[in-house]
Structures are given as structure tokens and as C-alpha cells.
N, C-alpha and C positions, 0 to 999 in steps of 0.2 A: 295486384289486381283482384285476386279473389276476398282478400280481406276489406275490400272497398267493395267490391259487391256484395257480400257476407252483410256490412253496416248499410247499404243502402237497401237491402232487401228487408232487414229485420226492421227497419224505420218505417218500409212502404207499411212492412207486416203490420205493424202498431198502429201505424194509421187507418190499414183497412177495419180494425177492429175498434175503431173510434176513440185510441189513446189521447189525442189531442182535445176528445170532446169535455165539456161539463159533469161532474161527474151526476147528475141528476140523470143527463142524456147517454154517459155510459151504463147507470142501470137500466134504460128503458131496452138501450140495446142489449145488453145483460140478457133480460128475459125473454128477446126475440129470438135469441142466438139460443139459450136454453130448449126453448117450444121448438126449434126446427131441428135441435138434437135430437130431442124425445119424440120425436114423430119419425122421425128415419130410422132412426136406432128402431122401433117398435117392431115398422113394417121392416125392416131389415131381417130382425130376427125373426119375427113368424113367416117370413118367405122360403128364409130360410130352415128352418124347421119345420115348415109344415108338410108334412107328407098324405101326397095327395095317389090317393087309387084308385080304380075302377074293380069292382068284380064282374071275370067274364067266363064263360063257360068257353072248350075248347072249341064246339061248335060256333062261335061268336069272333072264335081266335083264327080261323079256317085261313089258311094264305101263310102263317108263321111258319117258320122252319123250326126239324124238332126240335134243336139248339138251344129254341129260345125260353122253351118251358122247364129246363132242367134246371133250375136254380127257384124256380117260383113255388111260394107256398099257394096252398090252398085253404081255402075256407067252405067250410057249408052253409048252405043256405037252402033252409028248409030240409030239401031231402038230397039236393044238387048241391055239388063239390065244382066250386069256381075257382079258376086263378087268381090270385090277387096282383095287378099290373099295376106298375107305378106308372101316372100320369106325368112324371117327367123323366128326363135323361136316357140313356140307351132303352128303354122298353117301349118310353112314348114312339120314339125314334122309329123304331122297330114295327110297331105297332100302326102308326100312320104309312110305312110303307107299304106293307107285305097284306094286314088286313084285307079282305078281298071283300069283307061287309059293309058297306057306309054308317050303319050305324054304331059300329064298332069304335072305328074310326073317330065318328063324331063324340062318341062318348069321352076319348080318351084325352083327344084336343077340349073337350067344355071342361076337362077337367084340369087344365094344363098350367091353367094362367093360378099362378097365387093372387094374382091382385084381382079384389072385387071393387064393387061400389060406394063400401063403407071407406075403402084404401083409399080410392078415389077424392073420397071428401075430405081425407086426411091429407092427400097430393097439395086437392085445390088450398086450403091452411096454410100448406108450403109456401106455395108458390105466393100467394100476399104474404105471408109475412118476409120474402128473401126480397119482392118487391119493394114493402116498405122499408125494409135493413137500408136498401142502394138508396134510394131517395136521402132515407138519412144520413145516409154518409156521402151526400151528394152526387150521385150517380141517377142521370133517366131512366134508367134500368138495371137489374139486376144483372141483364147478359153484358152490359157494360161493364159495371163495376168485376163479370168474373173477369172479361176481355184485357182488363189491365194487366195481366198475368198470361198472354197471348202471344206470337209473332208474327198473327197472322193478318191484325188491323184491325175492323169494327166489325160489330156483328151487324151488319147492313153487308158489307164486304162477301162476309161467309154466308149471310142469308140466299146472296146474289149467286152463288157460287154453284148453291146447294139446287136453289132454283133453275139455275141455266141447264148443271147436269139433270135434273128432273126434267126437263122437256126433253133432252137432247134420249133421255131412258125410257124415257114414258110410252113410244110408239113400239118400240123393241118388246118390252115387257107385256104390252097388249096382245104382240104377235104371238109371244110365247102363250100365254092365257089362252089365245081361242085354239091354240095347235091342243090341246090340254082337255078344253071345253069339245071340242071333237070329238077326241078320245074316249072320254067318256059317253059320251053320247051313243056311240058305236057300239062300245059296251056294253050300253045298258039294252039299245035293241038286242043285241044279239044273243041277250038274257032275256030279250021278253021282258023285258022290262021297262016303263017310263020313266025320260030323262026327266027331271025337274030343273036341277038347278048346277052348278059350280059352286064348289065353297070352298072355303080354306082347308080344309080336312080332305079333301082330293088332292090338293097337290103335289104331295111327296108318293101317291100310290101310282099315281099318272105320269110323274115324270119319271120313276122307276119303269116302269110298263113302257114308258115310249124308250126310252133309250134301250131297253131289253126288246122291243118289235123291232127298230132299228139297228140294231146287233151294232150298238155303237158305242158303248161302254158301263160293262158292271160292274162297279168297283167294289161286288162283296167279295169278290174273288181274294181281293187284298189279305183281308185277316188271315188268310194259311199265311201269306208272308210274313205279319206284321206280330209276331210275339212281344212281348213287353219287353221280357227280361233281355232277349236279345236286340231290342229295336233300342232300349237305355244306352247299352254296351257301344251299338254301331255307331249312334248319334253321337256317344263323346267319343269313338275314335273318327267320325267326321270332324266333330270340332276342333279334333288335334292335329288333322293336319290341313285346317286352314290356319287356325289361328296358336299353333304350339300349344295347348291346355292338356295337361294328363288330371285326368279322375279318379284318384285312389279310397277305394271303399275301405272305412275304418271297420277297424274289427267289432266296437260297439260303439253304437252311435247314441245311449243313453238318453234317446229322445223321446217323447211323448206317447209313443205307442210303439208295438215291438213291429210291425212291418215297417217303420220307418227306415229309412238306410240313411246314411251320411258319409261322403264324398270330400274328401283332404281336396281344393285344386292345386296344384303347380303350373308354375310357367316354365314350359321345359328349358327355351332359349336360354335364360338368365337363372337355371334352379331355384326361383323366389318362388316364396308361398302364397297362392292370390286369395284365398278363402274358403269358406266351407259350402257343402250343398248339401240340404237334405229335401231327399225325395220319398213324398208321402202321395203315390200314388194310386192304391188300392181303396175301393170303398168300403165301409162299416157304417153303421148303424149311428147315430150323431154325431156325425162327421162335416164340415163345411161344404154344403150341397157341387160346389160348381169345380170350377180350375182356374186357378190363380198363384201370385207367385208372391209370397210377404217374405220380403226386408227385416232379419232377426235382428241381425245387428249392422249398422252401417260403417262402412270403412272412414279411417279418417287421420290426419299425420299427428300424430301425438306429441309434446311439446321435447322431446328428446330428440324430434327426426323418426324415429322408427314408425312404421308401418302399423294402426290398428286395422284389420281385413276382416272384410264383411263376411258375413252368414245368412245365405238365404235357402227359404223354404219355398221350393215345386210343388204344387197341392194338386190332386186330381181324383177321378174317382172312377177309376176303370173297375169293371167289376169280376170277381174272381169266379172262373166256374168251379162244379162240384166237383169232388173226386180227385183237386190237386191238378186238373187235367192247365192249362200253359193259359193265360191271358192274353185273348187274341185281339187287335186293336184293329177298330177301322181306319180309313183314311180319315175321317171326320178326327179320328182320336189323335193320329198320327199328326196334322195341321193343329191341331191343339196342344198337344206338347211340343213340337218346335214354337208353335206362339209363346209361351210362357217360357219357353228355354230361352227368346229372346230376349226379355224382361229380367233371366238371370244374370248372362253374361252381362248386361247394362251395368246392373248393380257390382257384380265382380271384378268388371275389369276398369268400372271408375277408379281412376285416381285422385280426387280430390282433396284438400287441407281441410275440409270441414263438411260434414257430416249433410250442410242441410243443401251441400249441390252435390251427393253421392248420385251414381247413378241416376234413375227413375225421378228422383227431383228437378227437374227441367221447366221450360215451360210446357204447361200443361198441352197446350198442341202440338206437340214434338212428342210426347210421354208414348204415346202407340208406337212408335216410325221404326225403333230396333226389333219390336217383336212383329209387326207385320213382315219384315224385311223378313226372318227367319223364318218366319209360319209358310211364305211366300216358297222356302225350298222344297217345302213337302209336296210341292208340284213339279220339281223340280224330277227328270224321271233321271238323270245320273245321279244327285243326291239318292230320290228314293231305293235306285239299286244298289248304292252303299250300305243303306241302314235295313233293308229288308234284306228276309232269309227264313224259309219256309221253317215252320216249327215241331213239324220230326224229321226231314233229313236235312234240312239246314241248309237247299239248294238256294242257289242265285234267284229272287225274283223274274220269272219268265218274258222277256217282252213283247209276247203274247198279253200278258196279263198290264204291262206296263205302258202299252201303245192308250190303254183307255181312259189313260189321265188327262191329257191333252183334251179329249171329245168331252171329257166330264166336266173339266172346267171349263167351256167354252157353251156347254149347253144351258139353257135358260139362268144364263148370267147377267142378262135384263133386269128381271124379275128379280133376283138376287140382291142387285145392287140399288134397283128402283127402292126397295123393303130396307135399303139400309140407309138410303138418302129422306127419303120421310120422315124413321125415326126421327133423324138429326135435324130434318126440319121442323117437327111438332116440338122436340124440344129447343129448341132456339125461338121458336113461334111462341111460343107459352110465356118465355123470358127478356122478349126482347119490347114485350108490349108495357109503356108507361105507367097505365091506367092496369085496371084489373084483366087477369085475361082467364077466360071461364076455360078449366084444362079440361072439361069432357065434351064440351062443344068444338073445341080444338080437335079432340083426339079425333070423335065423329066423320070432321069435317076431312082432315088427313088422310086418318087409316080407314077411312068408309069409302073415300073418294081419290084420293092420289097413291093411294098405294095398291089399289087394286082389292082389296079383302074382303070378305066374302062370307060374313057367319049368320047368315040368314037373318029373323028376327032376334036374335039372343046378340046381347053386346058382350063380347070376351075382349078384356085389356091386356092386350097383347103386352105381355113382360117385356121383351126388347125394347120397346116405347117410350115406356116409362121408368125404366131401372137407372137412367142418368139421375133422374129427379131424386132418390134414394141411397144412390151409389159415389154420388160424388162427383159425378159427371152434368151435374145440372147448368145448362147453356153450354155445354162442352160435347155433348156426343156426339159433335164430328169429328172428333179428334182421329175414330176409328178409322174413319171414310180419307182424312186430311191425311192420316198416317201411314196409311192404305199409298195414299199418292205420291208422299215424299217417297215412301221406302224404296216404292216402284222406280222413281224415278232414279236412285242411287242405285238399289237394282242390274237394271237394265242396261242404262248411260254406262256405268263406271266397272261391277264387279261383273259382269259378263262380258263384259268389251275385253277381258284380259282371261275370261275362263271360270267356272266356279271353283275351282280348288285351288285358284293362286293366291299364295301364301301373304303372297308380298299385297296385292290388291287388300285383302282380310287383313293383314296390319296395316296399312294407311285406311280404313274404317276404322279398325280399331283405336287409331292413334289421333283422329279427328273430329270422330263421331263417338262410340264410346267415354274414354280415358278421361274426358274434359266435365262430361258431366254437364251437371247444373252454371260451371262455372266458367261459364262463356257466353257470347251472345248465341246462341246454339244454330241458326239460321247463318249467320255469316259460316260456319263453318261446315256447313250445308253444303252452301255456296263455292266455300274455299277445294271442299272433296269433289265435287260434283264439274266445277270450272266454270260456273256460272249460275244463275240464278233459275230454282228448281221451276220445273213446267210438267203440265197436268197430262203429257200427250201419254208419258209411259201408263197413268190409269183411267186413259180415254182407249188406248190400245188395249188393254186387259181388257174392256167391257164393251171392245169392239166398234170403236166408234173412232176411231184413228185408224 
């Protein structure tokens, strides 16, 4: 079976890429296919290399804890010595919450977005030329021709989907906004001050401040529990005993930088070797900005029978305080590395004959559904009292401290999910249209209006937005939101109906959903785990609408 889908896959593949056409008509596609490389690749790499700062004075910084400046250089300027703040990752972070300045704030967010409007013009390029690719290869659209490689039907279907949850978020998400717009408002009297406005750059300081007036959940408290080197440790001894995995760290891992570590897996049940892991979790200095999980080598049955087992790489960029002092991870951190620990196990515990349905090779709408499903336990407060453990005396997570996960995730989770259904709508809106479709009147019209956003006269392109168009995910970034729903669904239905830590539950996943890989129809066996055919209520329940 699998080497009959192996040839009808690699046929489709040749097809997609216009093998059957002229070869006059294969070079025109040639240089389409060229131009939409070089144009991702570009903005790819300066997004990712670009480092973007703010210089602030501490007075400017007023609201931070003193935590936050022990790691920051400074620079002069004139006669005044400012911090220099990265406008992205844990500082932006930090910075939009705690800041108690709005203009601070504001600075930090206009500085956030890597993509401008020169990017922009290089988007809209894209987006005609992947246009005219589908045309040429006879497709009405570009979201069609990716939708061939789907399980999920048309993009009419998904548009429809994406739509309905938008109305059904949209009144939620509003409520949340004016609890917020209040807030502020209050605020600012009580400062003698005139309200003006709401904008994007309030939100993270307001929704901090309400849930702290509310004494209803603050999950900075987490980081005493969530040390790295301990929180690695706990999380592969969760993994082992749901799914028998032992992690044995090699003595040198000879790999690309020396904080790297590398991890022998075993299956304990049967003493087999399942692969490698290397975990490159610390940040430095030209380093891949984000967190992600690359596939070194893919597993695959080698023509003797024997077992070739994959190697894959955990990437993250937690940052190291001064002084040697422990890497303290938030919960944001925490849900981040179980997301991508999902994505590893995929790859690890595929068994496949051939390489190109290992793991993560599935169809593309399915690709999310293992690592949502795992990111999903770092809400989980009996997983999180497994893997936390305070980082000098190495107490149990308090649940005191543990009760706030519940309220956390439950509070403006409107808003949350309205912001992640938009994206997926402007992208699918951009690719699903015939004709030309203009991406910044799109964006406008979306994130100005359906998503709530809020950046006064200044247009900032919001990266979330538009990173499908660049990343790979173009006409697909709902896969996060679709994967979101299955995971839940599998979730909820099937591995909590029996307990989180049964064993036996975690190998029939693993034996059904895992193992099979690419090399199935992946939705019937969806189906097959699940006992029936997946439904949306377990991520209408998450976001409170069930």
C-alpha cells in the first residue's frame, strides 16, 4: 500500500510542477517558481536576521521588574545611558506588559513588525505570480491547486468554517475589548489624565492589570517553578510514562554549537533504538530567531529490513541570565516547548518505508494536530505539576500557584482566537480570489476591521498575518486553528475519557495516529481512534461557545 501511494504521490508531485507540460510552458513556469523562491527566501532571511531595538531610558522602562534589566546593554546617547530593548521576543513581551508608559509601549510594538511596505509589495508579487502558477497548471486559484494536498475539501468549505467561527467569536471578543477599553479609561482619570484612545499596544498591559485587580490569575509566579534544565528532565520523564520513551543524553553531542545537547531515544518496552534528539534551546547571537522543530534526518526501512531512525532538532531561544543564575521559563515558554516536543515525537515515532511519509509529511492540514494535542498539556495542571519544580529547593509546584491556569486560559480567549481566525481568513481571502487580489487592501480591510486592531493612524503588518505567505503556509494557515480542533477533539473524546497518564490510551495514539505517518489516509484514522467522524464542539468548548 504504501509503495502505491509513494508512485501516486510522486506522479501527483510531477504534475504539480508542470512535468507533463511543453517544455517552452515548463520554462515559463521555471522562472515563476524561481521569482516566488527569491522573494521568500529574501524576506525570510531579513526577518529573520533583522534585529530590531528600541533605546529607552529606565525612567521610560518604569513598571519592569528589576529582573528584566540585568542582562541588557546599554548605550549612550548624548550624555544619557539607555537600555537597548529588543523589539521582539521575551523583552517585547515583557515590555508591552509591565510598562506602565503608553508611549513606551507604543514604541516597542511600531517597532515589532519586521515587515514593512516595501515587504509588502514584494507579498503583493507573490501572491500574482502563485496566482498565475494555478491558472497555469489549471487550477482557479492558487488555494485550490494548494487544497489538492488537503483532507479537509475546498477552500469555499474552510472559508465557510472560518467565517461561521468569526461571527459566532466576534461578540465575545468585543466584550472582552470594552472590559479592557474601561480599564483603561479609569486609569487614565485616576492619573489626571485624558483617555484618548485603545490601541493594540494596551492590550497585554490591561489584560495583565485586570486579571491582577481581579486576583484571578498571575501566571508570573510560574517561572520560580519552571527551570529549563529541570522542566527538559520532567517532561521526558512524562513522556516515559505515557508512552515508554527513555532520553539518554550522549556524552558529546558533536553538534553545531557547544550548548547543544543530544539525546540517544529508546523504547523501553521492546529495548529498540528510536532516534536521536538534539536540543538547541538557548539563545545567541545569529541564531534562528523563533522555535521550531527541523527533521535532520528522516527514518526509513532500508533495503535489508533494518531500521534507518531519524534525528531531529528542538530549536528555541530561551535566554540565559547573568551570573550562571538557572533559566527561568514562563508558561508562554512552557506551551512552546511541549508544541514542538509534539512535532518531535511525530517525526520519531513514525514508522514508515519511506522517507517522504516520515512523520510531519502528512497532509498539510493534519501537520499542526500532534503538536497542538501536546502544547494542549501545558494547561494541563496534573501534567504541569509533573514537570514543574521550584529552582532552589526543587518543591512541588504549589496549587496555590497552579489553580491560575484554568482562569488564565479562559480569560479573553475571544480575542485570542477571533486574532487567530482572521489571520487564516486574510490568508485564504488573498488566495482564494481568481482575479488579482490587492494583499494590503485585504490586510486593511481584515485586521482594521474584523479583528479588532487598533494602531491609530500608523499601519503596522502584523507578522502573524502574513508569515503563511513566506513560510510555507500560504492558503494553509488554518491548519493551526483546524489542528487546534482536531487535536482537541482526540484530546478530550478519547485520552481523557481513560486519564492522562494511561499508557495504554498513549499507545493506541501512538499506534494510529503517529506510527502511520504520511502513509495513510490520515483522517480515516482520525476517525478510526476517535470512533467516529471528528467534530468542532471539543474547540467550540475551549473558546467557550459549547
Amino acid at each position: 500500500m504504501e509503495d502505491q501511494m509513494l508512485m501516486e504521490r510522486m506522479i501527483a508531485g510531477y504534475k504539480r510542477v508542470g512535468a507533463l507540460l511543453p517544455t517552452n510552458k515548463q520554462e515559463i513556469l521555471q522562472t515563476l517558481e524561481s521569482r516566488i523562491a527569491e522573494i521568500t527566501m529574501d524576506i525570510s532571511q531579513r526577518t529573520e536576521c533583522n534585529s530590531r531595538h528600541v533605546l529607552l531610558t529606565k525612567e521610560e522602562l518604569a513598571g519592569l521588574p528589576e529582573q528584566f534589566f540585568v542582562n541588557l546593554q546599554t548605550k549612550k546617547v548624548g550624555t544619557i545611558f539607555k537600555y537597548v530593548v529588543s523589539a521582539s521576543g521575551s523583552d517585547a513581551v515583557s515590555v508591552l506588559q509591565y510598562a506602565s508608559a503608553e508611549h513606551t509601549r507604543k514604541s516597542v510594538y511600531m517597532a515589532s513588525s519586521p515587515i514593512g511596505p516595501s515587504d509588502m509589495e514584494l507579498l503583493q508579487e507573490v501572491a500574482d505570480l502563485r496566482r498565475v502558477r494555478a491558472i497555469f497548471l489549471g487550477y482557479s486559484s492558487h488555494a485550490e491547486y494548494i487544497f489538492k494536498d488537503m483532507a479537509v475539501g475546498t477552500p469555499n468549505d474552510m472559508l465557510s468554517f472560518l467565517k461561521n467561527l468569526y461571527c459566532q467569536l466576534s461578540p465575545i471578543a468585543q466584550r472582552e475589548l470594552d472590559q479592557l477599553k474601561q480599564l483603561k479609561q479609569a486609569h487614565m482619570e485616576s492619573l489626571g489624565q485624558r483617555y484618548n484612545s485603545f490601541y493594540e499596544w494596551d492590550i497585554p498591559f490591561y489584560k495583565r492589570v485586570f486579571l491582577e485587580n481581579a486576583k484571578l490569575a498571575d501566571l508570573s509566579g510560574f517561572s520560580h517553578y519552571l527551570p529549563l534544565s529541570a522542566v527538559v528532565q520532567n517532561m521526558f520523564a512524562f513522556i516515559h510514562s505515557i508512552l515508554g520513551l527513555k532520553f539518554k543524553r550522549a556524552a558529546n553531542a558533536n553538534a553545531w554549537h557547544e550548548q547543544v545537547e543530544l539525546y540517544d531515544v529508546w523504547d523501553e518496552k521492546n529495548n529498540s533504538y528510536v532516534g536521536q534528539l538534539y536540543l538547541d534551546l538557548i539563545a545567541r547571537n545569529s541564531k534562528y530567531g523563533g522555535a521550531a522543530t527541523f527533521p535532520l534526518k528522516l527514518g526509513f526501512e532500508r533495503k535489508d529490513g533494518a531500521r534507518e531512525h531519524a534525528a531531529v532538532a528542538l530549536v528555541a531561544n530561551f535566554h540565559k541570565p547573568a551570573g550562571g543564575e538557572s533559566i527561568l521559563l514562563s508558561h508562554a515558554n512552557l506551551a512552546t516547548l511541549f508544541h514542538e516536543m509534539g512535532h518531535v515525537l511525530h517525526i520519531l515515532l513514525s514508522r514508515t518505508k519511506w522517507t517522504a511519509f516520515n512523520g510531519v509529511y502528512v497532509n498539510r492540514d493534519f501537520s499542526e494536530c500532534p503538536s497542538r494535542l501536546f502544547e494542549q498539556l501545558a494547561w494541563d495542571k496534573l501534567v504541569v505539576k509533573v514537570v514543574a519544580e521550584h529552582h532552589i529547593t526543587g518543591e512541588t509546584i504549589p496549587d496555590k500557584v497552579l489553580c491560575g491556569l484554568d482562569v488564565a486560559k479562559e480569560q479573553f480567549i475571544g480575542l485570542k482566537y477571533l486574532r487567530e481566525v482572521t489571520q487564516a481568513i486574510y490568508d485564504l481571502t488573498v488566495y482564494s480570489k481568481p482575479d488579482t487580489a490587492n494583499v494590503c487592501s485585504i490586510y486593511a480591510q481584515i485586521e482594521g476591521n474584523m479583528a479588532l486592531r487598533n494602531t491609530g493612524k500608523a499601519t503596522v503588518y502584523n507578522w502573524h498575518t502574513v508569515r503563511g505567505m513566506i513560510k510555507g503556509y500560504d492558503a494553509a494557515l488554518f491548519v493551526y486553528l483546524w489542528g487546534k480542533a482536531v487535536s482537541a477533539d482526540m484530546l478530550y473524546s478519547r485520552i481523557y475519557s481513560k486519564g492522562i497518564f494511561n499508557s495504554e490510551m498513549w499507545n493506541e495514539y501512538r499506534q494510529t495516529i503517529l506510527q502511520p505517518g504520511g502513509a495513510c489516509v490520515i483522517m480515516d484514522n482520525v476517525t478510526k481512534f476517535l470512533g467516529r467522524n471528528p467534530q468542532n464542539e471539543a474547540l467550540l468548548k475551549l473558546v467557550g461557545l459549547y
